[in-house]
N, C-alpha and C positions, 0 to 999 in steps of 0.2 A: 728533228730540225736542230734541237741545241747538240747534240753530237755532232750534227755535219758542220756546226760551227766552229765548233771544238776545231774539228779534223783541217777547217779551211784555214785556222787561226796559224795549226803548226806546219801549215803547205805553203804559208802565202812568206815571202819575204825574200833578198837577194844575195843571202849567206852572210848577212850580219846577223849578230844576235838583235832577238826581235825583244819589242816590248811586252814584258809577261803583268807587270802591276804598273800603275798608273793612279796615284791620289792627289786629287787637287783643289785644294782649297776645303779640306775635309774638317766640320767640326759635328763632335758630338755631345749631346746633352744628355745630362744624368740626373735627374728629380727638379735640382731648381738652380742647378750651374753647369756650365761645359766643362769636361772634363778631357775635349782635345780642341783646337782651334787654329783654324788656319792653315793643317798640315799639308805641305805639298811636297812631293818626291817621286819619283820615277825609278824604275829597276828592269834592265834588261834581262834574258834568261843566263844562266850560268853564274848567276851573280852572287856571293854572297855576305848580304848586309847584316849587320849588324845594329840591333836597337837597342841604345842604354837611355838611362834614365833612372834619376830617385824615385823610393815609394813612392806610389799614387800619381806617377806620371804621367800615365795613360797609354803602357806601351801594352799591357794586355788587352786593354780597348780599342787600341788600332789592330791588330788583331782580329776582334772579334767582329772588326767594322770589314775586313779584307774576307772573310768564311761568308760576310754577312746574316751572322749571328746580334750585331748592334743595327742597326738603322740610323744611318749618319741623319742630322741637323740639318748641316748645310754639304755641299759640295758633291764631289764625284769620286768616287773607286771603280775603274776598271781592270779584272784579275783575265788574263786570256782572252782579252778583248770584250768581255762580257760586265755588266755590272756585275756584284754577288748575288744580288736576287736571281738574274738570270741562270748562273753559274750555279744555283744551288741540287741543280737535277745532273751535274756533274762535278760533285766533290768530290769523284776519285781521282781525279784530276790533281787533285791537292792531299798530300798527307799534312795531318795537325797533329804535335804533340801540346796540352795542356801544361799549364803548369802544377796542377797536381790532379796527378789520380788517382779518383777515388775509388779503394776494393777493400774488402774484408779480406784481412791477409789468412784469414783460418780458412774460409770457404775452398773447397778443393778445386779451383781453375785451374787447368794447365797454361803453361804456356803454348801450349799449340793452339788451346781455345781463345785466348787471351790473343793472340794476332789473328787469327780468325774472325775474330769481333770486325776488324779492319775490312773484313770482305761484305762486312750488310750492304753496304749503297750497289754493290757489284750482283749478288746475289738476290736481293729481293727480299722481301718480307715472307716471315712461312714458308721459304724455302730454305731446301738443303742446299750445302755445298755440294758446285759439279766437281770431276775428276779437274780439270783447269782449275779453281778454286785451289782445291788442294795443295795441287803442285803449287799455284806460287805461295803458298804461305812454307811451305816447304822451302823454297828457295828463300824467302824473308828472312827467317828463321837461319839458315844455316849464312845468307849475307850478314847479320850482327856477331857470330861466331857463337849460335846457340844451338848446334844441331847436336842431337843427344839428349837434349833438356826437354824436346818438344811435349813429355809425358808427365815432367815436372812441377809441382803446384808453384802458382808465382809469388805465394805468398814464403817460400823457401829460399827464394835466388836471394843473392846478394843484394845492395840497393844499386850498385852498376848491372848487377846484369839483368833487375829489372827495366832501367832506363832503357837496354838495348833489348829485352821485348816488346819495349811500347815504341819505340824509334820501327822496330821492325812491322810492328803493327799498322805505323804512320806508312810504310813504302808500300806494304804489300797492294797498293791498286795500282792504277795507270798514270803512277804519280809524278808530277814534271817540277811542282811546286812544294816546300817542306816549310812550314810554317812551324817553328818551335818556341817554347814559351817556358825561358826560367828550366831548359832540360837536363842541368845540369847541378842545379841545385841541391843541395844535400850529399852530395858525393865528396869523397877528397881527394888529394889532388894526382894522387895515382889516377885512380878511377877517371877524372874530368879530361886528362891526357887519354887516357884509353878510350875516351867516347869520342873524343876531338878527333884523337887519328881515323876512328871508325868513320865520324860522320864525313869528313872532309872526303876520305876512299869513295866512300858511295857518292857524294857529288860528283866526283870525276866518270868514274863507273855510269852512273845513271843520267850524266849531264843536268843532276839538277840545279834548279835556282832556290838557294834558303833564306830564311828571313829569320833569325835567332832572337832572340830578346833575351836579356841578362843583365844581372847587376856587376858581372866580373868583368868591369875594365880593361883587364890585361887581359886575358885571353881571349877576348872579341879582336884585341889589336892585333893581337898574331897571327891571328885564322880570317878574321874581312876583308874582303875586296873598298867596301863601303862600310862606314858606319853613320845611321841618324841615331841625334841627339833630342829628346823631346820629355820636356817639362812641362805636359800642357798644351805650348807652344811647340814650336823644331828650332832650335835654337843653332844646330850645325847638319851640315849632308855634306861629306867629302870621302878620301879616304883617314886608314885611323893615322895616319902622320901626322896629319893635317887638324883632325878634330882633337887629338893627345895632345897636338899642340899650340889648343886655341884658348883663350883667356873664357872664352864665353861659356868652355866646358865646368869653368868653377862659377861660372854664374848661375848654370844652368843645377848642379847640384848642387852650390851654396857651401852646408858646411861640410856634409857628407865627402865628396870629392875626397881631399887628402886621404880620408881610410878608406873607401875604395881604392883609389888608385895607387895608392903605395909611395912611399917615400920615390921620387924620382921618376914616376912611371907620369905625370906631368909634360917632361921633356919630348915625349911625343916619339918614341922609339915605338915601329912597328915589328 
């Protein structure tokens, strides 16, 4: 039933792009305070948003509110027409990259096991991978530009060409939604361009819709359709011309802002 809902969700519509996420009026509670409030925005499919925000903003807990891994407080999240509870017996639906993960870089995983991992909601519990299995993680694998490595321990790759077996681990389902979290972090600024061109290629390629979280200002400008701003609160939802140049984006990171954003990068140049 929840797959024929799936299947009706990406049948039904009149050649606009359709609504894939939907949160409204979302707040979540954390021990003995909210630590989001009030959040409302909307995202067609093919979209790609961008979320910033200071530490402890709560852009990983929106997030975790949209897999529905949190349990919102108050309000609604609709991901593919579904809440997340619903939606949870069809997370292939959705790839997730965390913002770290966690592995003993000695332990001998390959990279082909390590996207592999990506196939459990697909394959089942105590089950092997079937010959389909295989192939697409074969095809993952060689879409991030890591075919060759597949025999690789991941604890050996560079720390990009990690990123792009966990990115590749995120695609390998029936993935329409890419939910990334801080994917870029730790990398320099080679590398951050080399994952940006890669993930942008796969959006067009796979027609997906992303939803990036990041503390790097500038390069959410250059690459989003959209950017929300949220403190907590959502303090802007537009595109990044519009939010780079809005007074409330220094309100909203206070003093942080100027060292993120860079001498000039204020003026709102996307």
């Amino acid at each position: 039933m929840r797959e024929c809902r799936v299947k009706d969700f990406f049948a039904a519509g009149n050649g606009s792009p359709r609504l894939v996420i939907d949160v409204e009026d979302l707040w979540v509670r954390r021990d003995s305070h909210y630590v989001l409030e009030g959040i409302t925005f909307s995202l067609r499919e093919g979209t790609f948003l961008g979320v910033i925000g200071p530490n402890g903003a709560g852009k990983t807990t929106l997030v975790k509110a949209m897999l529905g891994l949190i349990k919102p407080s108050r309000g609604r999240i609709t991901v593919l027409g579904m809440s997340p509870g619903e939606l949870k017996h069809e997370l292939h639906h959705i790839g997730y990259m965390p913002q770290q993960v966690l592995f003993d870089p000695y332990f001998p995983v390959s990279v082909y096991d390590v996207v592999m991992m990506g196939r459990t909601c697909c394959i089942g519990t105590f089950r092997l991978p079937r010959r389909g299995d295989r192939e697409v993680v074969q095809e993952s694998i060689a879409a991030v530009g890591l075919q060759g490595m597949e025999g690789k321990p991941i604890g050996e790759l560079s720390g990009g060409q990690q990123k792009r077996a966990f990115l590749a681990r995120a695609i390998c389902l029936e993935t329409s939604i890419l939910l990334l979290d801080e994917p870029t972090a730790g990398l320099d600024m080679d590398s951050q361009e080399n994952f940006m061109d890669l993930l942008m290629r796969l959006k067009e390629e796979k027609g997906l819709t992303v939803v990036f979280v990041s503390h790097d200002v500038n390069i959410l400008a250059r690459f989003a359709d959209e950017m929300v701003c949220i403190n907590r609160t959502m303090h802007l939802h537009g595109r990044p011309r519009e939010v780079l140049g809005s007074e409330r984006l220094k309100e909203a990171y206070r003093c942080e802002f100027d060292f993120l954003a860079g001498k000039g990068t204020g003026g709102g140049e996307a």
